[in-house]
C-alpha positions as CSV (number, residue, x, y, z in Angstrom):
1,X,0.0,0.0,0.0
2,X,0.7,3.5,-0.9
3,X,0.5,6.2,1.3
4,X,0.7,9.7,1.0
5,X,1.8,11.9,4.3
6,X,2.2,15.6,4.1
7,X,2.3,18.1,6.5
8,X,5.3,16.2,7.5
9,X,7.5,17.6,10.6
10,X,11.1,16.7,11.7
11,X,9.9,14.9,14.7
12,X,7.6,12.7,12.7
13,X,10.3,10.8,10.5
14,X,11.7,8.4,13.1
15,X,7.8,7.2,13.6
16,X,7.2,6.8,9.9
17,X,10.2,5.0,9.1
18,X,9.0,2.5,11.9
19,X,5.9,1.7,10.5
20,X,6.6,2.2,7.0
21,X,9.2,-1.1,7.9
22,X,6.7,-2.8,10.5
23,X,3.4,-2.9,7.6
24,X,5.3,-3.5,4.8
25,X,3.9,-0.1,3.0
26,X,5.8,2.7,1.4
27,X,5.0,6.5,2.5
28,X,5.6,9.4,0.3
29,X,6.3,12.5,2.4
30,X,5.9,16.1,2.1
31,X,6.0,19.0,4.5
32,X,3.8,21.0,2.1
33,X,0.2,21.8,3.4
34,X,-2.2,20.1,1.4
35,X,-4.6,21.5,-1.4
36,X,-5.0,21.7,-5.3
37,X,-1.6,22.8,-6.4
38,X,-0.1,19.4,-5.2
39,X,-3.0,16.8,-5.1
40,X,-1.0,15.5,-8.1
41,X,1.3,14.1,-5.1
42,X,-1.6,11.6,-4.2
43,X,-1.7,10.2,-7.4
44,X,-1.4,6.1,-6.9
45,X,-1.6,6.4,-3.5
46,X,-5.0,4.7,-1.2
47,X,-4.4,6.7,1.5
48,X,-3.5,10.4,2.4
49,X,-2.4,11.6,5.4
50,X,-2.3,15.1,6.7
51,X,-2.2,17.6,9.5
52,X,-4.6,20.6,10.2
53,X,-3.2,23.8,8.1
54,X,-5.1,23.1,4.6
55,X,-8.5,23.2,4.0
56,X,-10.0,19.4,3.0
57,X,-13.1,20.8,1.0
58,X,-14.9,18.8,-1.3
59,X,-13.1,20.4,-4.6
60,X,-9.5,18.7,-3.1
61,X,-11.4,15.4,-1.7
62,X,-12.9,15.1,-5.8
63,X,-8.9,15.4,-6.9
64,X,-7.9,12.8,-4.5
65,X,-10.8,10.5,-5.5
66,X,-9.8,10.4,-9.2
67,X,-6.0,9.7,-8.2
68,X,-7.6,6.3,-6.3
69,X,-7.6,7.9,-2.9
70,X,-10.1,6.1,-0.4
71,X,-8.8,6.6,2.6
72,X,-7.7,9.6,4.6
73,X,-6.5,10.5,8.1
74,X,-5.6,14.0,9.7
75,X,-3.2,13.5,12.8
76,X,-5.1,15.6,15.2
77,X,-8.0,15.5,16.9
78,X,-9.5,17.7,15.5
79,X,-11.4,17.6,12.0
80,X,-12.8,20.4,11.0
81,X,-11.1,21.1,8.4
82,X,-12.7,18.1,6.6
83,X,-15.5,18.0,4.5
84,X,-17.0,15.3,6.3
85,X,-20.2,14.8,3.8
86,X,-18.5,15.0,0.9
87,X,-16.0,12.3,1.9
88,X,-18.7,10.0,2.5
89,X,-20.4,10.8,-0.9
90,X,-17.5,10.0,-2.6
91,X,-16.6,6.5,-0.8
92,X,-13.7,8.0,1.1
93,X,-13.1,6.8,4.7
94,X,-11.6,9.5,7.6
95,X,-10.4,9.0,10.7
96,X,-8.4,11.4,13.1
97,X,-5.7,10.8,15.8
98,X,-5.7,10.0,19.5
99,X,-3.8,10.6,22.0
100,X,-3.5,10.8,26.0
101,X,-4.8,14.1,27.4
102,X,-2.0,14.8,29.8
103,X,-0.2,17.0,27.7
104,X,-2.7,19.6,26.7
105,X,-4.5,19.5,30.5
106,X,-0.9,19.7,31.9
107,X,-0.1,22.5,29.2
108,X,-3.8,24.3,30.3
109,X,-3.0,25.0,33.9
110,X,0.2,26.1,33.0
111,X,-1.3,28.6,31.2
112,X,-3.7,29.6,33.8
113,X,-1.2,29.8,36.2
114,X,0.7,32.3,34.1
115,X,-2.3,34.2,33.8
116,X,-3.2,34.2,37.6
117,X,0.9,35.3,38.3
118,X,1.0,37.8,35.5
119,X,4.3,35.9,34.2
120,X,4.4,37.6,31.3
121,X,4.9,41.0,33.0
122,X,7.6,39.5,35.2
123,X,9.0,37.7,32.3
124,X,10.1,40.7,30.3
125,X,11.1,42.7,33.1
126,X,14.1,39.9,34.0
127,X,15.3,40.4,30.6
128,X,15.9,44.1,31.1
129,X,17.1,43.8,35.0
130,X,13.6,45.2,36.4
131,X,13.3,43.3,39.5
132,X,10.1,45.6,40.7
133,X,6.8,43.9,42.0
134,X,4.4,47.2,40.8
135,X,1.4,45.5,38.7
136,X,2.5,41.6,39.8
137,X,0.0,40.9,42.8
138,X,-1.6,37.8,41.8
139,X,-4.3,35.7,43.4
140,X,-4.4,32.2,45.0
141,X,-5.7,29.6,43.4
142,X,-7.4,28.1,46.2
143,X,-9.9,31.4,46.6
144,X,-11.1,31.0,42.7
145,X,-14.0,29.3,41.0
146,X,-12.5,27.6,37.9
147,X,-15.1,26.7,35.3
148,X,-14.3,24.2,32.8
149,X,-16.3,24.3,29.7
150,X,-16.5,20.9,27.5
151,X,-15.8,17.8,30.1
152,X,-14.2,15.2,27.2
153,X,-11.2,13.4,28.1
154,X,-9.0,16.7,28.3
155,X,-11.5,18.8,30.0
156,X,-11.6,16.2,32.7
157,X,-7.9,15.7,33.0
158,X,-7.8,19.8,34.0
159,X,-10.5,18.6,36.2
160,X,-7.8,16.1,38.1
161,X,-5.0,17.7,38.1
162,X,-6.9,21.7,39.3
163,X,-8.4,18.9,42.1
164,X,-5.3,19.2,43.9
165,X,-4.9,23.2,44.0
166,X,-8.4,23.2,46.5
167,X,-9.9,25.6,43.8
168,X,-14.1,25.5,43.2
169,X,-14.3,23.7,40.2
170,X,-18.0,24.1,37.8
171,X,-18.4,22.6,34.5
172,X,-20.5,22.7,31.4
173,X,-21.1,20.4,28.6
174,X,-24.5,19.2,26.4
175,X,-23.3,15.5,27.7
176,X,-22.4,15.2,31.2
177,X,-20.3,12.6,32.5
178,X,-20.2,10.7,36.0
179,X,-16.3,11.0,36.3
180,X,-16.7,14.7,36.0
181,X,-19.6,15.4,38.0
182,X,-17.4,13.2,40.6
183,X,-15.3,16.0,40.4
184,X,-17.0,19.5,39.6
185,X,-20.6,20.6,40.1
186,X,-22.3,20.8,36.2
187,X,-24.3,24.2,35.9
188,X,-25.6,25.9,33.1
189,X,-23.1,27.7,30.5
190,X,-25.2,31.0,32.0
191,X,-24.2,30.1,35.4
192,X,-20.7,28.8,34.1
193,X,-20.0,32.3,32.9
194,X,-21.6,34.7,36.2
195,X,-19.5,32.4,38.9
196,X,-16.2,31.4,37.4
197,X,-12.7,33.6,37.9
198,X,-11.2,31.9,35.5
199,X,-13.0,29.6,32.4
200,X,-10.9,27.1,30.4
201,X,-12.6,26.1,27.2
202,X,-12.2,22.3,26.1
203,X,-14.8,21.9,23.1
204,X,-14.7,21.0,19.9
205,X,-15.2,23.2,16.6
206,X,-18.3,21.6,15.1
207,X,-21.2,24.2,14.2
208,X,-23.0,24.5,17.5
209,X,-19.6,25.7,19.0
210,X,-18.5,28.6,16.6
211,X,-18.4,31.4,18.8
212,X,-19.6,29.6,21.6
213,X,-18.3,32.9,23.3
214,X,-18.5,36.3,21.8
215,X,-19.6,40.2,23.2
216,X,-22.6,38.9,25.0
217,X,-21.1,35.9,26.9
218,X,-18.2,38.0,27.8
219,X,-20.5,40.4,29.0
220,X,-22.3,38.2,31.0
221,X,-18.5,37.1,32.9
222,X,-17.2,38.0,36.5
223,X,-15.1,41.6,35.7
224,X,-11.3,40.2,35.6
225,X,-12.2,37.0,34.6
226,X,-9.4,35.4,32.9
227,X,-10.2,33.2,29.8
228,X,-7.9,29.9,28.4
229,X,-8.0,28.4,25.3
230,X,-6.2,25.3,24.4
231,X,-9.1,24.3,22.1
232,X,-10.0,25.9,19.2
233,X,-9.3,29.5,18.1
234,X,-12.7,29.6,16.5
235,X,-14.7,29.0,19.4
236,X,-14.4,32.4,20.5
237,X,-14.9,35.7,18.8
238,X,-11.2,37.2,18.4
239,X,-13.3,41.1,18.2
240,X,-15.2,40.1,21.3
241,X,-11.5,39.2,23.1
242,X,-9.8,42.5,22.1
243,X,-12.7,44.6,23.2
244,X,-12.8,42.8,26.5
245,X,-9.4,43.4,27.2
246,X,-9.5,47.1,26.2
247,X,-12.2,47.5,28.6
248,X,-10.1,45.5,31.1
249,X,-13.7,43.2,31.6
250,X,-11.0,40.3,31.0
251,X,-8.2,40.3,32.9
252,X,-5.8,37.8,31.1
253,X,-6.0,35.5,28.5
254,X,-4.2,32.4,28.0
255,X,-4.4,31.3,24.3
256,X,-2.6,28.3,22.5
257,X,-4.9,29.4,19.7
258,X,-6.3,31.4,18.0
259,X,-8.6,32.5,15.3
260,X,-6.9,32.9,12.0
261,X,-4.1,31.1,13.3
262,X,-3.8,29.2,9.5
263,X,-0.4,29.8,8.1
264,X,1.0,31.8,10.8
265,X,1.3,28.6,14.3
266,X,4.2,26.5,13.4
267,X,6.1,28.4,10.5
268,X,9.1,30.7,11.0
269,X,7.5,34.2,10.0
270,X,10.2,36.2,11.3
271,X,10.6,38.6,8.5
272,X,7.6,38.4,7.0
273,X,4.5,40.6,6.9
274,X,1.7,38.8,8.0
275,X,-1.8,40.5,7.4
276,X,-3.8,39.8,10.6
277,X,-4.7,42.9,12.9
278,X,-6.6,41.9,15.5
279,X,-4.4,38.5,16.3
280,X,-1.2,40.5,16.6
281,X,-2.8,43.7,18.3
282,X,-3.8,40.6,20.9
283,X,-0.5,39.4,20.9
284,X,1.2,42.4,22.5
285,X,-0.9,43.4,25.6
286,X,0.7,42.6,28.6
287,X,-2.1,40.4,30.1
288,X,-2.3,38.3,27.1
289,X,0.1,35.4,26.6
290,X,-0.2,33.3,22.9
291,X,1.3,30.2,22.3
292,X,2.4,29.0,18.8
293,X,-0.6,25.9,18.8
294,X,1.4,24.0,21.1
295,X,-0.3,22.4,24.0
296,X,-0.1,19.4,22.3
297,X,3.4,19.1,21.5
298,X,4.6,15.8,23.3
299,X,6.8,13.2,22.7
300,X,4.1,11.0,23.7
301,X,1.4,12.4,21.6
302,X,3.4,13.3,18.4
303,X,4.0,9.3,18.5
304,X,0.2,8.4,18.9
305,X,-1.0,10.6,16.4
306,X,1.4,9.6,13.5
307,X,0.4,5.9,14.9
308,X,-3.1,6.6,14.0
309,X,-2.6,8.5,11.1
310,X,-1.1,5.6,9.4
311,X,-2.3,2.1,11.5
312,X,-5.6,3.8,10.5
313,X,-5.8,4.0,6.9
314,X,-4.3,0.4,7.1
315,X,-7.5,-0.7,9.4
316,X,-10.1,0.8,7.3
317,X,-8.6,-0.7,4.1
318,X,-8.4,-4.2,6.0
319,X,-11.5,-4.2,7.9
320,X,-13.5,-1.1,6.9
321,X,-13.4,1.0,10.1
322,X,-11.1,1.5,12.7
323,X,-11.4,2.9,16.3
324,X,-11.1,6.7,15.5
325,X,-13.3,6.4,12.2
326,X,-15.1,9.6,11.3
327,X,-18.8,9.9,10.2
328,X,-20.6,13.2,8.8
């Protein structure tokens, strides 16, 4: 069998070459981000797979069907960059990756934590020998309410490991779960937003979701509140964020993304000019820490996820599905 991988990092190759050797199957590599200029790549190949920069619309997912593609698999968990409905109309099978939650829960408090101690303040000062404490008061964890919005696998992981700080913990999601509510009192996202100090989002992008939080939710918060996301950028309003923090209604934010973040995370754009206002007037306030899209980033995880990228192309050619099949 032929694969075709693109999207293909450094860190990757050592995992590919082992199960290129293990299965038996060759796999044609490319760092390129997929879409029509090089769908010509695929050609021969049964399966394709890719990461989470290129759009997967039904134009591309045609291409790839005349070149003999019939399987495909992006190595993330998330899929919305996939044209579900269209692969299915075609015949083409998708899956996505899994892997343990510990490094984007253990990444998330991090990342409230810096928020809570104003680290980026103090970070910046070090580098130019001001050791002053003016503007650095933070709080303790232990007096907060933390609300956790989406209560998956990683939502409840930040559920475990904020169990030990002695910090309130509330939670929302459409489909509660008896480990969580072990854990955290469920209240309504209304609720979720009027009693929490701090909210950490843990949803998915699908429809419902876009925007889940915009000018009226953030309205509706705790003045000061400090807002995570180690989600999806798209699941809150990047206008709604900037006018909070000008109005000083949020007090930090912790992002690992953002919206718009397409073409910019994970690229050396050093001397480039990158046209996208509102994500790099974010990026400079001093209560406001952004990450390059790396919460992820584990040894651990970067192993599962090209593990599943490949073993699961080879299960839905073999048996037809596979545990991380997708459906539209």
């Amino acid at each position: 069998m032929k694969i075709m991988a693109f999207e293909v990092r450094a860190d990757e190759e050592e995992y590919l070459d082992a199960l290129a050797k293990e299965h038996g199957i060759e796999i044609i590599r490319s760092s390129a981000v997929p879409g029509p200029d090089n769908a010509d790549l695929t050609e021969g190949c049964e399966g394709v797979s890719f990461l989470g920069q290129g759009l997967i619309d039904r134009a591309l997912l045609e291409q790839y069907h005349r070149n003999g593609v019939r399987f495909l698999s992006t190595r993330t968990i998330g899929y919305n960059h996939i044209d579900l409905a269209a692969a299915e109309e075609l015949g083409i099978k998708v899956c996505n990756a899994n892997y343990a939650p510990n490094g984007v829960a253990d990444f998330t408090v991090m990342m409230i934590l810096m928020c809570l101690r104003n680290y980026k303040q103090a970070f910046w000062r070090g580098y130019v020998n001001d050791f002053s404490l003016q503007g650095l008061m933070g709080r303790n964890m232990n007096s907060l309410t933390v609300g956790v919005m989406g209560t998956g696998r990683i939502g409840r992981q930040v559920l475990k490991n904020l169990s030990g700080f002695g910090c309130r913990m509330i939670a929302y999601d459409v489909y509660q779960n008896e480990e969580a509510a072990a854990i955290a009192e469920y209240v309504s996202m209304e609720e979720l937003f009027a009693q929490s100090d701090i909210i950490t989002l843990h949803m998915p992008l699908i429809p419902e979701t876009f925007h889940i939080i915009g000018h009226k939710e953030i309205a509706a918060m705790k003045d000061g509140v400090i807002l995570v996301n180690c989600a999806r950028g798209e699941l809150i309003d990047t206008k709604a964020l900037v006018e909070g923090i000008e109005t000083e209604k949020i007090g930090a934010l912790g992002m690992d993304t953002a919206e718009g973040e397409e073409g910019i995370i994970h690229r050396d754009r050093r001397t480039d000019i990158i046209a996208n206002r509102d994500w790099f007037y974010l990026h400079q306030f001093r209560n406001v820490i952004m990450t390059q899209h790396m919460a992820f980033y584990t040894a651990e995880a970067i192993e599962s996820m090209v593990k599943c990228g490949i073993e699961g192309i080879l299960s839905m050619k073999e048996t037809g599905t596979c545990p991380t099949m997708l459906k539209a």
